[in-house]
Biotite code that builds the C-alpha atoms (Angstrom):
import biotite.structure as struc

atoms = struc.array([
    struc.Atom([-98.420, -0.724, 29.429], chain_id="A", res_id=1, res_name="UNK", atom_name="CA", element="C"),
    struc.Atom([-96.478, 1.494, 31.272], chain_id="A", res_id=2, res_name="UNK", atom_name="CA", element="C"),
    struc.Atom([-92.481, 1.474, 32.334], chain_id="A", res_id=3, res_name="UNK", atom_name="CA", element="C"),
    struc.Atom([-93.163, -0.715, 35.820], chain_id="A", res_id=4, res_name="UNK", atom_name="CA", element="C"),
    struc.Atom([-95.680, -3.590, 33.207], chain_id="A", res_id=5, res_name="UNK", atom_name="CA", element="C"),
    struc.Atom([-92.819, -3.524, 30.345], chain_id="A", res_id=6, res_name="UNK", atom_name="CA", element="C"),
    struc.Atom([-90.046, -4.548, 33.497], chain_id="A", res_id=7, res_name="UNK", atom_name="CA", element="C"),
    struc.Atom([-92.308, -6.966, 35.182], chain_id="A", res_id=8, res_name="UNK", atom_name="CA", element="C"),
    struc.Atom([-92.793, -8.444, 31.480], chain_id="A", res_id=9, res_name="UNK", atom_name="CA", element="C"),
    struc.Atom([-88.866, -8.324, 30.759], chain_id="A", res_id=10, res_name="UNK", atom_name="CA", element="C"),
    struc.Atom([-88.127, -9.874, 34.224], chain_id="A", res_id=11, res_name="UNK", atom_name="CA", element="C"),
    struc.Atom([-90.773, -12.519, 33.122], chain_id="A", res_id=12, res_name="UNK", atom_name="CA", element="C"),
    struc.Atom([-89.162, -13.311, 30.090], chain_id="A", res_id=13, res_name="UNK", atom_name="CA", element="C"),
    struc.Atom([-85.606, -13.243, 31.472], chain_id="A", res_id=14, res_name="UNK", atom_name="CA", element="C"),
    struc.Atom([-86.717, -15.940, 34.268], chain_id="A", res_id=15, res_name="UNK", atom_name="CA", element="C"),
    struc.Atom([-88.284, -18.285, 31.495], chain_id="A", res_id=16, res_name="UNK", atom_name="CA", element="C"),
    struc.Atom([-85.281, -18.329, 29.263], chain_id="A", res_id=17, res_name="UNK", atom_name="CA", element="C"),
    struc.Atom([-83.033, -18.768, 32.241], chain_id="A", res_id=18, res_name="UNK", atom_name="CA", element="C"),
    struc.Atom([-85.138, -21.823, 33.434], chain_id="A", res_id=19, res_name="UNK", atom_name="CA", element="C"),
    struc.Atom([-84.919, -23.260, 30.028], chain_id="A", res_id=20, res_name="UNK", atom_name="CA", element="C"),
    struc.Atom([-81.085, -22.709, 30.015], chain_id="A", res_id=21, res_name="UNK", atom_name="CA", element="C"),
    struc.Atom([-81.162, -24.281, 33.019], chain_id="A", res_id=22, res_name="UNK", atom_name="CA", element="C"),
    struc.Atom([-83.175, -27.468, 32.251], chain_id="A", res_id=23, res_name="UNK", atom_name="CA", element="C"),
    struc.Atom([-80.496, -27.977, 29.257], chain_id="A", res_id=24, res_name="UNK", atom_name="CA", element="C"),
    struc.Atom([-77.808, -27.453, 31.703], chain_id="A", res_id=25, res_name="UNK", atom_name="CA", element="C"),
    struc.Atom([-79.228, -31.098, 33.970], chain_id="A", res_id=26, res_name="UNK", atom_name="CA", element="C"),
    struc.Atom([-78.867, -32.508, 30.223], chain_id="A", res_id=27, res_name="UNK", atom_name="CA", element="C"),
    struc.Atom([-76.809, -35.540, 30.840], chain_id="A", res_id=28, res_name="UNK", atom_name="CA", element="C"),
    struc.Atom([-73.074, -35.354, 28.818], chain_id="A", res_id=29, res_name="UNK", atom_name="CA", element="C"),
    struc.Atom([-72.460, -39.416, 29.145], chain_id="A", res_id=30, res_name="UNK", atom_name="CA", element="C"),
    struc.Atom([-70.323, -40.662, 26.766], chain_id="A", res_id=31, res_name="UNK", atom_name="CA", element="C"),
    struc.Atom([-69.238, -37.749, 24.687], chain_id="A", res_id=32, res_name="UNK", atom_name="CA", element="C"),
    struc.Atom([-66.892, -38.234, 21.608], chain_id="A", res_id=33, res_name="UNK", atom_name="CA", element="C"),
    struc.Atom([-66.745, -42.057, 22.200], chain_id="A", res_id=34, res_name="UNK", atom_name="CA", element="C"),
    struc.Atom([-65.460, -41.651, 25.819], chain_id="A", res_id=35, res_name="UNK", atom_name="CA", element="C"),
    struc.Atom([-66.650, -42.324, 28.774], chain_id="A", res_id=36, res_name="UNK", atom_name="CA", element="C"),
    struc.Atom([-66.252, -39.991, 31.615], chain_id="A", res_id=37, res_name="UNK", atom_name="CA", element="C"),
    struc.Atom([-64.426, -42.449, 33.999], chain_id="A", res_id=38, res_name="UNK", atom_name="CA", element="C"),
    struc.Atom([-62.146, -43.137, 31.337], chain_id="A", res_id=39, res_name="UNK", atom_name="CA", element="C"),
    struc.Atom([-59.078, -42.152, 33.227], chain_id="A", res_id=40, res_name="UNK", atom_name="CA", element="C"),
    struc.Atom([-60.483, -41.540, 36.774], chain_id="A", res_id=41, res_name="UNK", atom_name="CA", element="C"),
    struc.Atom([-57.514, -43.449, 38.443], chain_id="A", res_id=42, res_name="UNK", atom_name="CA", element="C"),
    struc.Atom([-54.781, -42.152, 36.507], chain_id="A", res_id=43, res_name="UNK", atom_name="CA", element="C"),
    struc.Atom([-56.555, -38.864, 37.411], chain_id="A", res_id=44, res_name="UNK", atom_name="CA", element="C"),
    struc.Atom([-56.715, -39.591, 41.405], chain_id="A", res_id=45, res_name="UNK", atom_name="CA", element="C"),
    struc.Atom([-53.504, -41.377, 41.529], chain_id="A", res_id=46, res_name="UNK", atom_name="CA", element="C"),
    struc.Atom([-52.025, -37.541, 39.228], chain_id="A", res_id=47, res_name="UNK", atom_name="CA", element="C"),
    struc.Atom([-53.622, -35.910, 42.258], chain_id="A", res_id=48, res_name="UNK", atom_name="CA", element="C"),
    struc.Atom([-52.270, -37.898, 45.241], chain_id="A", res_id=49, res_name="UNK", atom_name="CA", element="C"),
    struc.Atom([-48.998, -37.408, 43.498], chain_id="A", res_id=50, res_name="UNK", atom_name="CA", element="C"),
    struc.Atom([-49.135, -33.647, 42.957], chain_id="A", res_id=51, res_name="UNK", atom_name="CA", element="C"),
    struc.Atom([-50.641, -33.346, 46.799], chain_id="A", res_id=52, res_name="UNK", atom_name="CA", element="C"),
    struc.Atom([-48.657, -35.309, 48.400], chain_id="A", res_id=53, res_name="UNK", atom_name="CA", element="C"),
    struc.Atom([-45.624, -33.935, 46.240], chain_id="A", res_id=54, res_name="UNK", atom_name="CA", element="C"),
    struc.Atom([-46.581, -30.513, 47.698], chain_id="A", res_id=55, res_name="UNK", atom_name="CA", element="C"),
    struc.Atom([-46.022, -31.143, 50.811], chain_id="A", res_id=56, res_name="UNK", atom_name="CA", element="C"),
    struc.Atom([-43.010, -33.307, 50.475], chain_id="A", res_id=57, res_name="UNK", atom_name="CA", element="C"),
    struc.Atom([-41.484, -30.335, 48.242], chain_id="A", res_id=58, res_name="UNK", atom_name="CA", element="C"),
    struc.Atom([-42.367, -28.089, 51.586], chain_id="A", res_id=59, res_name="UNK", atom_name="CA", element="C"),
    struc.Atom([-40.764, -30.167, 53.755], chain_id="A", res_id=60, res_name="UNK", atom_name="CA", element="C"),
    struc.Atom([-37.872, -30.475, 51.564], chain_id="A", res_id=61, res_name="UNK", atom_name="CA", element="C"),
    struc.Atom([-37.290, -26.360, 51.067], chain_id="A", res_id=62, res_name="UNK", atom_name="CA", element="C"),
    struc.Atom([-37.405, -25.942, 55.182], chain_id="A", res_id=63, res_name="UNK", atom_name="CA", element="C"),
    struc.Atom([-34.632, -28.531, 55.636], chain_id="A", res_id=64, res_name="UNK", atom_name="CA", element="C"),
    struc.Atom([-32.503, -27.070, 52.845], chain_id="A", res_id=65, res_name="UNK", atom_name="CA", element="C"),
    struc.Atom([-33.259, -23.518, 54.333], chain_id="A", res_id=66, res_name="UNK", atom_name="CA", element="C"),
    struc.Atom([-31.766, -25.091, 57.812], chain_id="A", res_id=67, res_name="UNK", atom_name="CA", element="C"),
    struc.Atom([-28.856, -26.516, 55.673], chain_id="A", res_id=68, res_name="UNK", atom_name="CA", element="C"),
    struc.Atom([-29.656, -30.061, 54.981], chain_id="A", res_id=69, res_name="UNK", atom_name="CA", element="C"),
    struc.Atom([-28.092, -29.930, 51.467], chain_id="A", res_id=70, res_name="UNK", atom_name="CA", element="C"),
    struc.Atom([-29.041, -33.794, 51.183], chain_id="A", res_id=71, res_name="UNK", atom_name="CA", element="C"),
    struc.Atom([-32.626, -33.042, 50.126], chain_id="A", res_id=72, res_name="UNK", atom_name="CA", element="C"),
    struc.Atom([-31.830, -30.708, 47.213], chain_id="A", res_id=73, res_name="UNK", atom_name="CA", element="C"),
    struc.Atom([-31.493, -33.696, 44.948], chain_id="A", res_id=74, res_name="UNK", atom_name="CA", element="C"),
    struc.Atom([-35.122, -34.871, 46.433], chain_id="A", res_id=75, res_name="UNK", atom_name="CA", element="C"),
    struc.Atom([-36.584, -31.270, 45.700], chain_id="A", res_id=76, res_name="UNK", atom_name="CA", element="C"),
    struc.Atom([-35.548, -30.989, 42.557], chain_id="A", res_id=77, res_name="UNK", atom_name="CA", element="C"),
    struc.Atom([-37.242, -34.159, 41.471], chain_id="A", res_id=78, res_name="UNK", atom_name="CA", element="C"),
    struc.Atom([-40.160, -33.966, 43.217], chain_id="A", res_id=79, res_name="UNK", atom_name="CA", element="C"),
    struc.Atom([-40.531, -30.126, 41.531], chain_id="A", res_id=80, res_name="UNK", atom_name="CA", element="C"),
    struc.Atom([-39.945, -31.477, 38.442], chain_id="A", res_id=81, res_name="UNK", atom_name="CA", element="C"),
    struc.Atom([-42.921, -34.118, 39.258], chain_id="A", res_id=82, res_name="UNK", atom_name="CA", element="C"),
    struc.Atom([-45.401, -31.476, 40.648], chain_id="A", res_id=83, res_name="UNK", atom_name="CA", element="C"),
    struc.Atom([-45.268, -30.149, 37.003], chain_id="A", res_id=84, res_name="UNK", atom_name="CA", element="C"),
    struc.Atom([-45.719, -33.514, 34.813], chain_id="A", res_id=85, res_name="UNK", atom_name="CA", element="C"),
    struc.Atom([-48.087, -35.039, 37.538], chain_id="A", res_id=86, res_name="UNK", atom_name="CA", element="C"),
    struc.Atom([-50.249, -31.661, 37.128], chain_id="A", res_id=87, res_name="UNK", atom_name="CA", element="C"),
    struc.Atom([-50.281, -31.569, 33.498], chain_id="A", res_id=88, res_name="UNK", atom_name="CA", element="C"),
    struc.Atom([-50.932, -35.429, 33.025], chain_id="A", res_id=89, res_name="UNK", atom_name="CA", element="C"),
    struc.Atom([-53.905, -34.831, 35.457], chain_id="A", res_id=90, res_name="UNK", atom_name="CA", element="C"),
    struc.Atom([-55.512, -32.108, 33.300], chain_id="A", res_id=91, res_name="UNK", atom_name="CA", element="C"),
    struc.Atom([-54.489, -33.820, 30.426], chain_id="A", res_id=92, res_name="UNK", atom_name="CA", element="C"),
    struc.Atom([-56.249, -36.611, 31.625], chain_id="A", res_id=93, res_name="UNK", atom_name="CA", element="C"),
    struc.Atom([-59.573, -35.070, 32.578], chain_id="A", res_id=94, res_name="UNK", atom_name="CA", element="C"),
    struc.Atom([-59.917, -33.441, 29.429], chain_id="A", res_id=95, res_name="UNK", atom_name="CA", element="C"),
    struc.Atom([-59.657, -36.815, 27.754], chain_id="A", res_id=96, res_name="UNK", atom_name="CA", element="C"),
    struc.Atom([-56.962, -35.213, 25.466], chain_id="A", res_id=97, res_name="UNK", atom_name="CA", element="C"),
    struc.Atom([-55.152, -37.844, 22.733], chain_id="A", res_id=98, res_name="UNK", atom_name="CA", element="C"),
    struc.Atom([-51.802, -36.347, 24.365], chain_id="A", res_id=99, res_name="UNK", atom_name="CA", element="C"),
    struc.Atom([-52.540, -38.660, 27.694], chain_id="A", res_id=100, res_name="UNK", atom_name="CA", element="C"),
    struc.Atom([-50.867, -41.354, 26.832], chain_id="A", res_id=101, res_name="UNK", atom_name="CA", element="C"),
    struc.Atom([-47.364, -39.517, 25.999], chain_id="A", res_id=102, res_name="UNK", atom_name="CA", element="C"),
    struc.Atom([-47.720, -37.303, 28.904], chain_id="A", res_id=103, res_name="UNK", atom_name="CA", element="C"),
    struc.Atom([-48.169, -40.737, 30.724], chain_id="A", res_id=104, res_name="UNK", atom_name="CA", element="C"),
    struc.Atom([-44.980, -41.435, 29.317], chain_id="A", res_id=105, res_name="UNK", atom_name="CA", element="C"),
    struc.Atom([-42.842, -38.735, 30.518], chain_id="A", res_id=106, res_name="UNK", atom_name="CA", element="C"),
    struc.Atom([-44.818, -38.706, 33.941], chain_id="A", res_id=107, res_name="UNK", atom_name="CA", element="C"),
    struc.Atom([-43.847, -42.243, 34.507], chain_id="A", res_id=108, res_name="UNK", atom_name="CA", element="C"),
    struc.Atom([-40.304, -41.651, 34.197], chain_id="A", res_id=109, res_name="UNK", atom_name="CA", element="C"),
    struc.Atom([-40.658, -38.607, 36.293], chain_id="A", res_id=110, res_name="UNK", atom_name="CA", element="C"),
    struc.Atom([-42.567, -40.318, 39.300], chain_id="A", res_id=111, res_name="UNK", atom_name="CA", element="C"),
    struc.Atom([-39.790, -43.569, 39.092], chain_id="A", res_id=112, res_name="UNK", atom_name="CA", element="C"),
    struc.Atom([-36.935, -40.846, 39.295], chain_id="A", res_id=113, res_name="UNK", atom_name="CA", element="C"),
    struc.Atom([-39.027, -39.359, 42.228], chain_id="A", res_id=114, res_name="UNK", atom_name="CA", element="C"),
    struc.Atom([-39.782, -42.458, 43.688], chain_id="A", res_id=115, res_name="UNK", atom_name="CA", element="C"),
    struc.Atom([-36.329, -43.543, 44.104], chain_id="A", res_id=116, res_name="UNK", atom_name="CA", element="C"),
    struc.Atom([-35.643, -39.515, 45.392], chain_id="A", res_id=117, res_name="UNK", atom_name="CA", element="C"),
    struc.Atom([-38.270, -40.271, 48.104], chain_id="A", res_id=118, res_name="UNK", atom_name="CA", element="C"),
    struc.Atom([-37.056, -43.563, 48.912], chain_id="A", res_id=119, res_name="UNK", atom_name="CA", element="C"),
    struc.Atom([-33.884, -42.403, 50.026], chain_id="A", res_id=120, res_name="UNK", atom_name="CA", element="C"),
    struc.Atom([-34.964, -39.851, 52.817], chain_id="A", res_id=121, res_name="UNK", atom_name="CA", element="C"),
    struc.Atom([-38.716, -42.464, 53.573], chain_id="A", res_id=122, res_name="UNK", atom_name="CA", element="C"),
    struc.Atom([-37.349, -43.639, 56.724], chain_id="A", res_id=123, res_name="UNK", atom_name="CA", element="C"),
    struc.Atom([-36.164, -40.278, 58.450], chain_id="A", res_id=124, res_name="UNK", atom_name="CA", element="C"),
    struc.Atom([-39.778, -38.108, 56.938], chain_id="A", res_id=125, res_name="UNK", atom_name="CA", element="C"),
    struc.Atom([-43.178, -38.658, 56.336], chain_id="A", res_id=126, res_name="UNK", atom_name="CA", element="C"),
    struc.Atom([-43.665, -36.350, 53.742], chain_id="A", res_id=127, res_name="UNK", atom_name="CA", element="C"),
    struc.Atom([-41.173, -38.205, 51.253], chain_id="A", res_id=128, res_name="UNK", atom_name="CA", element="C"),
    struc.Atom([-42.352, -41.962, 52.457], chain_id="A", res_id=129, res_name="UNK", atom_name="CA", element="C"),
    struc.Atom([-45.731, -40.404, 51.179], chain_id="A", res_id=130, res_name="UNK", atom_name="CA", element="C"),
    struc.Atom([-44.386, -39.176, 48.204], chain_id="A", res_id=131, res_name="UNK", atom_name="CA", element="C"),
    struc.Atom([-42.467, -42.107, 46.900], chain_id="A", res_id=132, res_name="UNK", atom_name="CA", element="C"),
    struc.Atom([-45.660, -44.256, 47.479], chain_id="A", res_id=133, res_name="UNK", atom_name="CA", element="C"),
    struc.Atom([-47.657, -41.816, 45.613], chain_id="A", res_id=134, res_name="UNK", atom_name="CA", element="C"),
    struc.Atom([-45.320, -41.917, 42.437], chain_id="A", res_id=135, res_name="UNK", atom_name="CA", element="C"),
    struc.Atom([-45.311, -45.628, 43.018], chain_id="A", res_id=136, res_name="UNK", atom_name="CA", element="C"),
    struc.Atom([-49.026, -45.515, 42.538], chain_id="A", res_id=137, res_name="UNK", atom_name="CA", element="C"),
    struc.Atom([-48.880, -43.310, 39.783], chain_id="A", res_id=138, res_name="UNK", atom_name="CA", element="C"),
    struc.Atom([-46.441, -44.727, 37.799], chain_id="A", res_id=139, res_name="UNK", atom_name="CA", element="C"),
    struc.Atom([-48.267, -47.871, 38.273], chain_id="A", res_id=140, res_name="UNK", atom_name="CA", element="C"),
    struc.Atom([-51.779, -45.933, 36.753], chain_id="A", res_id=141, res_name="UNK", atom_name="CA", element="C"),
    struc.Atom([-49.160, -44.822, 33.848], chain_id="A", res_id=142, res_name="UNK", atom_name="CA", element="C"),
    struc.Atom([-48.017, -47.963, 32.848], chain_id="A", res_id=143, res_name="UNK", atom_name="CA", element="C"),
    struc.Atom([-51.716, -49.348, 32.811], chain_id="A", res_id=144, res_name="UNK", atom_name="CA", element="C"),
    struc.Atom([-52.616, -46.184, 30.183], chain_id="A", res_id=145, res_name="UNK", atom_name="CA", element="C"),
    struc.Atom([-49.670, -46.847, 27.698], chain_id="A", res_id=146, res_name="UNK", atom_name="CA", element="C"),
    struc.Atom([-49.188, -50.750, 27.842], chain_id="A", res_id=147, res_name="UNK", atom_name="CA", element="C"),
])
């Protein structure tokens, strides 16, 4: 066998162990450690409106306050503080971790407090009319998860 055989062989062998990794890869994961994998797929979408729609109220928020309306620091603030607890609730969430339910906790009183924020400037901006009904919605998805 000479050097081109013995890399035509490898090359071989390397393609027939990938396909087999990849054939174990299509293995289905369904139902994993007792869960199911839509466990907490609205807590996790309405976690995601939240943090989206949070982002761009938060945006909308810093350009105001850099043309000196001082009335949405307040509303930044809490819907910064949201971004954070909204995005760790949703990873927490789609890792199926036992901490879910007290990160639902904490993100529930964060989107009411940002809720109310929002509600406050909803009539004058989009952005925060968006964001208060997205904290609505995920606060509702919390309370659901811890009773």
């Amino acid at each position: 066998m000479d050097r081109r055989d013995t890399l035509l062989a490898l090359a071989g062998a390397g393609l027939l162990a990938a396909s087999g990794s990849a054939a174990a890869s299509n293995h289905q994961h369904h139902g994993h450690h007792g869960h199911s994998m839509a466990l907490h797929d609205a807590l996790i979408a309405a976690a995601s409106k939240c943090v989206s729609t949070g982002e761009a109220c938060l945006a909308h928020c810093l350009v105001l306050l850099a043309d000196g309306d001082k009335a949405m620091a307040e509303c930044a603030q809490s819907v910064n503080e949201t971004l954070a607890i909204c995005g760790a609730l949703r990873s927490l969430a789609g890792q199926q971790s036992n901490h879910t339910p007290a990160m639902a906790k904490v993100a529930l009183d964060a989107c009411l407090e940002c809720e109310k924020e929002c509600k406050k400037h909803a009539d004058k901006h989009a952005e925060c009319k968006a964001c208060m009904e997205a904290c609505a919605d995920c606060a509702r998805e919390c309370k659901k998860l811890i009773g």
